[in-house]
C-alpha positions, 0 to 999 in steps of 0.5 A: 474523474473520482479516484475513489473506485465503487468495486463491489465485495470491498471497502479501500479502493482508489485511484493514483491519478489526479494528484499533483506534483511538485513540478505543475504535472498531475499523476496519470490516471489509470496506472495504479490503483491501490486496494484492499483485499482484490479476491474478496471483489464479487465480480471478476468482470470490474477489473478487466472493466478498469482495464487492469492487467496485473495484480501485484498482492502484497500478502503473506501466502498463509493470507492467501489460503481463505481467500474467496477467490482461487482465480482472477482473470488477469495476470497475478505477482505474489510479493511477500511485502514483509517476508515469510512469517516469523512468529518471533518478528510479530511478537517483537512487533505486539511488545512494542505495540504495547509499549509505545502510543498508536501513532508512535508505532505505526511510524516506527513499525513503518520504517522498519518495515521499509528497512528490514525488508527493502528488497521487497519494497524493490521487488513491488515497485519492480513488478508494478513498473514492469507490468504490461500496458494498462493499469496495475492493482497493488493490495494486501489485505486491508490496503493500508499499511503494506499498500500504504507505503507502496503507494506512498513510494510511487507517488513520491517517485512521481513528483507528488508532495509528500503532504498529498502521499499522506493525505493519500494514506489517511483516506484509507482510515475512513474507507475502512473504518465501518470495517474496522468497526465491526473488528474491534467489536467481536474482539474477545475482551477490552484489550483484544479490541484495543489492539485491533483499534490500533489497525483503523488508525491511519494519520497523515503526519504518521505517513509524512514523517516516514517519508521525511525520514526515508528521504534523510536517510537515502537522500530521496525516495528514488535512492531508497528504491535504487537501494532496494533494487531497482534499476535506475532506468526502471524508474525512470520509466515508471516516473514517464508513465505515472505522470501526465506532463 
């Protein structure tokens, strides 16, 4: 069976299912599936075909408002993975853009990410864990950074190595890299599109080295989300549903 889902209207949708854990199980498919913006999907239809029943979209609500699509016909949970809009936050996120290489900042904005807002990596982990039977769709805009690290989060919980949660996360910067492309290409002038080049990057080591550093810092990435939040017994079930023994 393909993780990689064809979903017309967008570019970065996958499957968690089929990977291995570290213990000889695989990840189950049809629990999770990881995307891209879902309203920009062209029929409705395809995801009560995949048999999802929750949508849990990981954007601001300012993303929300051009979104194609008002209405989908499954149930939707709004977690603002990065909290509300702070224009003083996003610059301090551009200056430190500009001072460190690509891969260097996509690390450092990742992890933190995961510290300043743990609470919010607690509340999507929860509202994937909690949804009702069937398959739950987590996605931001592109399904990179914010799905990303959710993913990567849930994989981790899994038992999957933390070599394959990043190869996982890298798949995403060939999925949109026709996407991001066309971007950096009506970018205003050179620097602009540098900036938006930064975006199509996705390397593993960068997803393993936050891992690695979670882990450290919290012990494993079960402590980190107890830490954000979620109750123990929460994820315990979460882990029996992902994996197939």
């Amino acid at each position: 069976m393909s993780r990689t889902l064809a979903w017309e209207g967008m570019f970065n949708v996958r499957d968690l299912g089929g990977l291995p854990t570290e213990d000889g199980a695989r990840t189950r498919f049809g629990v999770v599936i990881r995307a891209d913006n879902v309203r920009r999907i062209r029929d409705v239809r395809t995801l009560v075909d995949h048999g999802v029943t929750r949508v849990v979209d990981l954007r601001y609500a300012s993303e929300r408002e051009d979104d194609p699509l008002e209405r989908l016909p499954v149930e939707v949970v709004h977690v603002s993975l990065l909290g509300e809009w702070d224009d003083d936050y996003q610059l301090a996120l551009e200056a430190r853009m500009a001072e460190i290489e690509p891969t260097a900042y996509l690390e450092w904005s990742y992890l933190d990410f995961l510290e300043r807002f743990r609470a919010n990596f607690g509340a999507a982990v929860t509202a994937v864990a909690d949804a009702l039977p069937g398959t739950v769709c987590i996605h931001c805009a592109g399904g990179r950074d914010r799905t990303g690290l959710v993913s990567a989060l849930v994989l981790r919980l899994a038992g999957v190595a933390v070599a394959e949660a990043a190869a996982d996360y890298a798949e995403s910067e060939e999925r949109l890299a026709d996407d991001h492309a066309r971007w950096a290409a009506a970018a205003p002038d050179e620097g602009e599109r540098a900036r938006r080049m930064i975006f199509a990057r996705a390397p593993a080591p960068v997803m393993a080295a936050v891992l690695g550093a979670v882990e450290r810092r919290h012990g494993s990435t079960r402590g980190y989300l107890v830490r954000a939040g979620v109750a123990p017994a929460t994820l315990d079930a979460l882990r029996v549903r992902l994996r197939e023994e």
